[in-house]
C-alpha positions as CSV (number, residue, x, y, z in Angstrom):
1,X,-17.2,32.7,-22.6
2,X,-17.6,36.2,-20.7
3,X,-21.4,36.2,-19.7
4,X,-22.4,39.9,-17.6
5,X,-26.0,40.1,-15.6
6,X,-27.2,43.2,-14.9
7,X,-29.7,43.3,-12.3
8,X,-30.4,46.3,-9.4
9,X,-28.9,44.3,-6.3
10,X,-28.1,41.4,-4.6
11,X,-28.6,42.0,-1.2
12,X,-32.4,41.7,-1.7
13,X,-33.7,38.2,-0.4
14,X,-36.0,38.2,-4.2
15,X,-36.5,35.4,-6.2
16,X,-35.0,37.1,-9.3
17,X,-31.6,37.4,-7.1
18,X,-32.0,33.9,-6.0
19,X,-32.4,31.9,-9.4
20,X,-29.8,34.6,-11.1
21,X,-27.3,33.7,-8.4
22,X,-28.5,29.8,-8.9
23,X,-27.5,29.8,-12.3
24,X,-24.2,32.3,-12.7
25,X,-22.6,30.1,-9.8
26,X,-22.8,27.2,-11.8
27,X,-21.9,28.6,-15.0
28,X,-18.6,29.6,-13.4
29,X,-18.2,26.7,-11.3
30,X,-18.8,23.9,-13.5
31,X,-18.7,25.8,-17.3
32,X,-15.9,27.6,-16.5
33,X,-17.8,30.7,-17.7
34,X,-16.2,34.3,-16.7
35,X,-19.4,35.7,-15.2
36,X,-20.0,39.4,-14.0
37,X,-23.2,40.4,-12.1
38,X,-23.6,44.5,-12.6
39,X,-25.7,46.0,-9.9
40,X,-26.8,49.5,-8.9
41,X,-28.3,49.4,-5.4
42,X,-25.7,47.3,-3.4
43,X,-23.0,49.4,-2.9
44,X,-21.1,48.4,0.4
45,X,-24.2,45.9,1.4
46,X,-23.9,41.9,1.5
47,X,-25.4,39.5,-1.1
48,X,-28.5,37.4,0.9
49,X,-27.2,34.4,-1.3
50,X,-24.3,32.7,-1.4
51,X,-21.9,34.0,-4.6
52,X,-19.4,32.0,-6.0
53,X,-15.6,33.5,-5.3
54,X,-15.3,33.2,-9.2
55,X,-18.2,35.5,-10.0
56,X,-17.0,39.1,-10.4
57,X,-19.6,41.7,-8.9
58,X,-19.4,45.4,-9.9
59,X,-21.8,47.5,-8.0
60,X,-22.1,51.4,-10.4
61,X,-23.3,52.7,-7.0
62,X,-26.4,54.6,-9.2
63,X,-28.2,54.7,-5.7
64,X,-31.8,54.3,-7.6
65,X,-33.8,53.7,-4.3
66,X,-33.0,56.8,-2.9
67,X,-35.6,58.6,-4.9
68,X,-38.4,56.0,-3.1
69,X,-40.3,58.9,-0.8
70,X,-39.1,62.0,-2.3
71,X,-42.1,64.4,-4.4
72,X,-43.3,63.2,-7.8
73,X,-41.2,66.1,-9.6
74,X,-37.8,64.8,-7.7
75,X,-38.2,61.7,-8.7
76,X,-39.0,62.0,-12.4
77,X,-36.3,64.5,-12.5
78,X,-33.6,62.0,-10.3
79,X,-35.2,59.1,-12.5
80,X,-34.0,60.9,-15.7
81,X,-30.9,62.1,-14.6
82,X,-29.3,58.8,-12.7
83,X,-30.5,56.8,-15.7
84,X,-28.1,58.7,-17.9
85,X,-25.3,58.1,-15.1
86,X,-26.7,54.4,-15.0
87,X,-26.1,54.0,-19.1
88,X,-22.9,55.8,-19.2
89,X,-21.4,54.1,-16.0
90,X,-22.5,50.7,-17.7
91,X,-21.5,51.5,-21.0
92,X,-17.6,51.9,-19.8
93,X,-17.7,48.5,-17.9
94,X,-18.9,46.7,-20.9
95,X,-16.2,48.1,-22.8
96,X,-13.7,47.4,-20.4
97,X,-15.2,43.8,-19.9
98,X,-15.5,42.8,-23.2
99,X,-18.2,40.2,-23.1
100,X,-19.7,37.9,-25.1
101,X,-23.1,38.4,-24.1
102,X,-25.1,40.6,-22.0
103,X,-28.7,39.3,-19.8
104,X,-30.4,42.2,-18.7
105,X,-33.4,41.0,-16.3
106,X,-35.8,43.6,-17.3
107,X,-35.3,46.4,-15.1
108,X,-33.7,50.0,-15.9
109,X,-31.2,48.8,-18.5
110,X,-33.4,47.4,-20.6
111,X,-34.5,50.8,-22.2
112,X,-30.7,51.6,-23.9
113,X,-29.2,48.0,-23.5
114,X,-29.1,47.5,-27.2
115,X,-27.5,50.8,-27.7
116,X,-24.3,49.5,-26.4
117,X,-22.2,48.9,-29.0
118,X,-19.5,46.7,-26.8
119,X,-19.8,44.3,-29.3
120,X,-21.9,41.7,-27.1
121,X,-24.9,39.6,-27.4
122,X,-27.7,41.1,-25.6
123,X,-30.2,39.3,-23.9
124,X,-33.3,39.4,-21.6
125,X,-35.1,36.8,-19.4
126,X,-38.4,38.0,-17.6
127,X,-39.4,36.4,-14.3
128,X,-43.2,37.1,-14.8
129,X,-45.8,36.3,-17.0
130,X,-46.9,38.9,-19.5
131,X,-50.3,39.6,-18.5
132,X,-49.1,41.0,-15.1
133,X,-45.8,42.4,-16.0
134,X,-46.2,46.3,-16.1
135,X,-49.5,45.9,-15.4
136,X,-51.5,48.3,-13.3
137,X,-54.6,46.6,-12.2
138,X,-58.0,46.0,-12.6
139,X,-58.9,48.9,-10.3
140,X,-56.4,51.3,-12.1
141,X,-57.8,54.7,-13.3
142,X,-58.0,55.3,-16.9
143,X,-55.1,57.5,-16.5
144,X,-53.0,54.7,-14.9
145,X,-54.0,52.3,-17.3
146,X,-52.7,54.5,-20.4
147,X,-49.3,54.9,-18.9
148,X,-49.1,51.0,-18.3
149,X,-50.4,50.5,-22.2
150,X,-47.7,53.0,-23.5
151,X,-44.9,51.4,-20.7
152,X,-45.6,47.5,-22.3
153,X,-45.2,49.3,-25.9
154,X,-42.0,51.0,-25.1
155,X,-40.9,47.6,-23.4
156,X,-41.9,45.4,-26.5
157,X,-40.0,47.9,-29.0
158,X,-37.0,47.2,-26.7
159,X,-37.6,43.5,-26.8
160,X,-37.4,43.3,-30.4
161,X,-33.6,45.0,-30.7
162,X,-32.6,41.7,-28.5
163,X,-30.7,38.5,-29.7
164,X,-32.8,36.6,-27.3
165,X,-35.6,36.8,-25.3
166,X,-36.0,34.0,-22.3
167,X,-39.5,33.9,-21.1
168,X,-40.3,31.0,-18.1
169,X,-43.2,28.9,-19.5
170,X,-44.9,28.0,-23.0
171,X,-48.0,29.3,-21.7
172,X,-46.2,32.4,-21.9
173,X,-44.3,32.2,-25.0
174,X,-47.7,32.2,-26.8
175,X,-48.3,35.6,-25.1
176,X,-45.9,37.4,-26.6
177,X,-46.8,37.3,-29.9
178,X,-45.0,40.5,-30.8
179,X,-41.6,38.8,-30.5
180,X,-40.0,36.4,-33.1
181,X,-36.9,35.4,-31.3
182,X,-38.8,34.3,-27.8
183,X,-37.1,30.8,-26.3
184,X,-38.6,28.9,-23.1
185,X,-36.4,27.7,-20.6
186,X,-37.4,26.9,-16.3
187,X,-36.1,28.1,-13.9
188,X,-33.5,25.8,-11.8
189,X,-34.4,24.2,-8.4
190,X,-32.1,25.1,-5.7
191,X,-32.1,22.3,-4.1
192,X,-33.3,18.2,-4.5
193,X,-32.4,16.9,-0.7
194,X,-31.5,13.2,-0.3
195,X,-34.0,13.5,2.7
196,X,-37.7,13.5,1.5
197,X,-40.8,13.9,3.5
198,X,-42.6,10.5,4.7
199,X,-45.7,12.1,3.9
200,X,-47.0,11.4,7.8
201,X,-47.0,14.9,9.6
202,X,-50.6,16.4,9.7
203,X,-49.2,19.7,8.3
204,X,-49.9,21.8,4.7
205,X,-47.3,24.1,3.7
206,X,-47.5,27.1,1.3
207,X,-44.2,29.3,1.0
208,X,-44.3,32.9,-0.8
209,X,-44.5,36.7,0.2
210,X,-47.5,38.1,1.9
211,X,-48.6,40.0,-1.4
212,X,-51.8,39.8,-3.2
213,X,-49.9,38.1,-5.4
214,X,-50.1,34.7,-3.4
215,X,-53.5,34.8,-2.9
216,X,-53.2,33.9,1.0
217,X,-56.9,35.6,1.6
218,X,-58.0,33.0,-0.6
219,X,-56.4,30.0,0.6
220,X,-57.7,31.0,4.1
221,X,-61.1,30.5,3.2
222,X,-61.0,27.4,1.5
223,X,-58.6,26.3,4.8
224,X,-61.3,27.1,7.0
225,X,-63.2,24.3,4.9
226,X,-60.5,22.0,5.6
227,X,-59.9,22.8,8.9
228,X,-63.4,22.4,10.4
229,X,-63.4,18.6,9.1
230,X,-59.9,18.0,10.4
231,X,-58.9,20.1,13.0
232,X,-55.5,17.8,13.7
233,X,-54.2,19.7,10.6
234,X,-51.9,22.7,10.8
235,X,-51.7,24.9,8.1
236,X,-48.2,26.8,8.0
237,X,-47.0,29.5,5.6
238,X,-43.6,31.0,5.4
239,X,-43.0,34.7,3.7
240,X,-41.4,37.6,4.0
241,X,-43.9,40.7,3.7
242,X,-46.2,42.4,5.5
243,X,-47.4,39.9,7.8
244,X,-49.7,41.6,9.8
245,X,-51.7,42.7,6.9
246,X,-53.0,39.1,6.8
247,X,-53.2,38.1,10.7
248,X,-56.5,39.7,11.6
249,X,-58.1,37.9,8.2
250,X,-57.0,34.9,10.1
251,X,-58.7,35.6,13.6
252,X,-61.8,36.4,11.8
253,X,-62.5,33.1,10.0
254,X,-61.8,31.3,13.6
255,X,-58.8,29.3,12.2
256,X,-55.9,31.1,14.1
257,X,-54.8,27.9,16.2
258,X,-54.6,25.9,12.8
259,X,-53.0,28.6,10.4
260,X,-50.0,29.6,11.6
261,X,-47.9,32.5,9.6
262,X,-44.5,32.4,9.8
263,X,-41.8,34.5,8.3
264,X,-39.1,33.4,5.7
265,X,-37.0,31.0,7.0
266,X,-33.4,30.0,5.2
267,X,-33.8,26.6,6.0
268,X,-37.5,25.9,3.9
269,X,-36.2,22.8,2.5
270,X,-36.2,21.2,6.3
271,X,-39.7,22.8,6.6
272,X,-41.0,21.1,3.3
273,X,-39.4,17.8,4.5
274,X,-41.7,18.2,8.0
275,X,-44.7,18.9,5.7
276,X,-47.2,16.6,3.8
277,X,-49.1,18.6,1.3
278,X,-47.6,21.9,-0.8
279,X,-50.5,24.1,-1.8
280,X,-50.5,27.1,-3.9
281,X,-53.1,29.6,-4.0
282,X,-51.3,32.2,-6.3
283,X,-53.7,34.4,-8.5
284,X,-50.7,34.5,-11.0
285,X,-47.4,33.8,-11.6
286,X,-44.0,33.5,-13.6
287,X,-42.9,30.2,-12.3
288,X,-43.1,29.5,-8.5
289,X,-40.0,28.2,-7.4
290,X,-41.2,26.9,-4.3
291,X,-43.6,24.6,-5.6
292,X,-41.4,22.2,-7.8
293,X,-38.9,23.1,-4.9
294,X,-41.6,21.4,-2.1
295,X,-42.2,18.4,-5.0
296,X,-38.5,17.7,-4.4
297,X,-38.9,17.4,-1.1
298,X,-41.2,14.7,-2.0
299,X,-44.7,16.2,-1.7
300,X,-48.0,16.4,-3.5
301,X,-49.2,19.4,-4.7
302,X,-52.3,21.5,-4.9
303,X,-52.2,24.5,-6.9
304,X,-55.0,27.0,-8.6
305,X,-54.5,26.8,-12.5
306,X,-52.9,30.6,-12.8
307,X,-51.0,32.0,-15.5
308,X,-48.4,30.4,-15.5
309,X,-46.3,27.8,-14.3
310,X,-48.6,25.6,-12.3
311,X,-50.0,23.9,-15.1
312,X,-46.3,22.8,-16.6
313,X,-44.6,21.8,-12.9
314,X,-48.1,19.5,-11.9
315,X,-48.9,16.4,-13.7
316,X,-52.7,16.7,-12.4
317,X,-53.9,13.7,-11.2
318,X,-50.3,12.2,-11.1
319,X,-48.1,14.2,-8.8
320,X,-50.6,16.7,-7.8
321,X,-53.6,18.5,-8.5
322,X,-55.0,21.5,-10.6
323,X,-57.9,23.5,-9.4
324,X,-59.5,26.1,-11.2
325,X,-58.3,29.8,-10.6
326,X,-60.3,30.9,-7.3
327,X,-62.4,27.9,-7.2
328,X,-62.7,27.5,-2.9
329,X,-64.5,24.7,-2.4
330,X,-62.3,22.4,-4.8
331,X,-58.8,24.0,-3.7
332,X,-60.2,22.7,-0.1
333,X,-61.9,19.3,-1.8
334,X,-58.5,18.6,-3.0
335,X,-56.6,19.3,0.1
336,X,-58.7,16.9,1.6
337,X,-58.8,14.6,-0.5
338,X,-54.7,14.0,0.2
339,X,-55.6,14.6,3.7
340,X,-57.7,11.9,4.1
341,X,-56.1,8.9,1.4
342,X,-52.9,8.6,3.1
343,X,-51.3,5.8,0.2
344,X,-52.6,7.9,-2.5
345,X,-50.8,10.9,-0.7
346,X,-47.5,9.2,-0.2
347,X,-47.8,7.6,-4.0
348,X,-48.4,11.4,-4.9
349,X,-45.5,13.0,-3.0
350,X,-43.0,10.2,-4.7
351,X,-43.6,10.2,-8.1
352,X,-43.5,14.4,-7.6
353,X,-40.2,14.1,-6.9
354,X,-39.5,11.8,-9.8
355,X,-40.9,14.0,-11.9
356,X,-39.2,17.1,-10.8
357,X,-36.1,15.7,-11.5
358,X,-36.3,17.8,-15.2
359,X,-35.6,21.3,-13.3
360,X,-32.3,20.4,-11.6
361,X,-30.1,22.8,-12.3
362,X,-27.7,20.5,-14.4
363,X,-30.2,20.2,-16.7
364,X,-31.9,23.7,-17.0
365,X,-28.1,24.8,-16.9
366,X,-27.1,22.7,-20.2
367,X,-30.2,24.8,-22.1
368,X,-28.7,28.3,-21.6
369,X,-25.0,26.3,-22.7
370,X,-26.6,25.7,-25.8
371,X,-28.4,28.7,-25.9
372,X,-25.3,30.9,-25.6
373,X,-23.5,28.5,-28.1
374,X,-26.1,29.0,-30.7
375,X,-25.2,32.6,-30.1
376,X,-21.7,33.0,-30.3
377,X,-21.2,30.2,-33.0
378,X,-18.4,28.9,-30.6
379,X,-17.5,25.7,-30.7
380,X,-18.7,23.5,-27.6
381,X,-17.5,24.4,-24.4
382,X,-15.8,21.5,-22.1
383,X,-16.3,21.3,-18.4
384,X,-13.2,21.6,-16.3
């Protein structure tokens, strides 16, 4: 089985680098598979996550980021031209490669992917949801709307010339009801430690980039809630980003010796373990690997209810809690809560990691093995 990725780089600390590299070590680790990851943007530059030596990694040197900066009519014009270098440069590898299926992550490729007649499957897996994928905001001129509108059209009628289409949640799955051939699988944890947290430490964790996104602004309000009622409490969030964009929100709500931001650490699985409580504050999402991620580590959760993911990692009530989208006072009510029933919290943070135990990688890995076989019509593959 020859599977190729194509994705812009690998040097990028993202979490689309992170769970592609998760799961195309262990196809050629433990499947066997002959896997190629085709980039654009690396070049001569390190991968920020470990690669199997088995992996085979083809940079096409297409340089797209070099047009970031440059005038409007430069980049349109560099856009156009080092796509057609991107599609040719690609087309030959394929056709040197061979392989049996192709898994483009939604980025440039996507548009001529299907035009590739190398003989391959072709296959894409998005690590958003739909509702914010290509979307240009709420605060987006009319202008800027219409080009998103026209982009997700363009992007659909690519879709539907796929074999497959892997989409993160069924939350999801139900929006894309353009699609026909639309399957569901998680992504992989990255780690389940045999070391879990005791649940003890007077410390909340959130990880994620300082974006919008993550809705840190919000979580700092409802904090300050917390905070005032338990003061003993540290609040600690790791992220990469712009951190200083959210420091001075911080100092003004008074809760700057109790919310500490930190910046991405490699080793967040020994910061989970030192934590008691995950909380997420996301305004939307594809997945969230760090929250099933910190349930591994053995903690509760507390997570706003946002498209998507949340809602299919938390058992509410069981392993963690829901709370509706922006809904301060009960995002701080539940924190609390955990906070102040220590058995209940402890109870909480171990049956989270029993039930996390469905997105090891083994497992999540066996789904795209049977996804691929369905494919290629191959007979079952045996693992060395």
């Amino acid at each position: 089985m020859k599977i190729v990725y194509c994705c812009p780089a690998l040097h990028t600390a993202g979490g689309v680098e992170r769970v592609v590299l998760l799961k195309a070590n262990y196809f050629a680790e433990v499947f066997g598979y002959e896997v190629y990851i085709i980039t654009t943007e690396d070049k001569d530059q390190k991968a920020f996550y470990p690669v199997s030596s088995s992996i085979k990694h083809i940079d096409l040197d297409v340089n797209f980021d070099e047009l970031m900066g440059t005038s409007r009519f430069k980049r349109i014009t560099g856009y156009l031209q080092k796509q057609k270098t991107y599609k040719n440069r690609l087309k030959r590898a394929l056709y040197e490669i061979k392989p049996n299926i192709v898994i483009s992550t939604l980025r440039r490729e996507i548009n001529f992917i299907s035009t590739i007649k190398d003989g391959s499957y072709k296959m894409g897996e998005i690590h958003n949801t739909k509702s914010y994928f290509r979307n240009s905001g709420e605060n987006a001129s009319l202008i800027e709307k219409c080009f998103s509108y026209l982009w997700m059209r363009q992007l659909i009628n690519n879709l539907k010339k796929l074999d497959r289409f892997v989409v993160l949640t069924h939350k999801d799955k139900l929006k894309w009801t353009e699609l026909k051939q639309v399957e569901v699988i998680y992504n992989p944890i990255s780690f389940f430690p045999d070391q879990v947290s005791d649940c003890l430490s007077h410390q909340v964790i959130t990880v994620g980039r300082y974006t919008y996104q993550k809705g840190f602004d919000i979580l700092f309000e409802a904090w300050k809630i917390v905070s005032e009622k338990h003061p003993d409490w540290i609040l600690r969030i790791y992220g990469g980003g712009k951190r200083e964009d959210y420091q001075p929100i911080v100092d003004s709500l008074g809760i700057s010796k109790t919310c500490i931001l930190e910046t991405a650490v490699s080793n967040i699985d020994e910061k989970l373990r030192e934590s008691s409580i995950m909380v997420v504050s996301s305004r939307y999402e594809g997945f969230n690997m760090a929250l099933p991620e910190a349930m591994s580590c053995g903690l509760p959760a507390v997570s706003f209810d946002c498209d998507c993911g949340p809602s299919e990692i938390i058992t509410d009530g069981e392993d963690g809690f829901l709370v509706e989208m922006g809904n301060i006072s009960v995002l701080a009510e539940k924190i609390m809560y955990l906070i102040e029933n220590k058995n209940i919290r402890i109870e909480m943070g171990r049956q989270a990691r029993k039930n996390i135990e469905r997105f090891k990688i083994e497992k999540i890995a066996q789904q795209w093995k049977n996804l691929f076989e369905s494919l290629t019509n191959s007979s079952p593959f045996q693992n060395p």
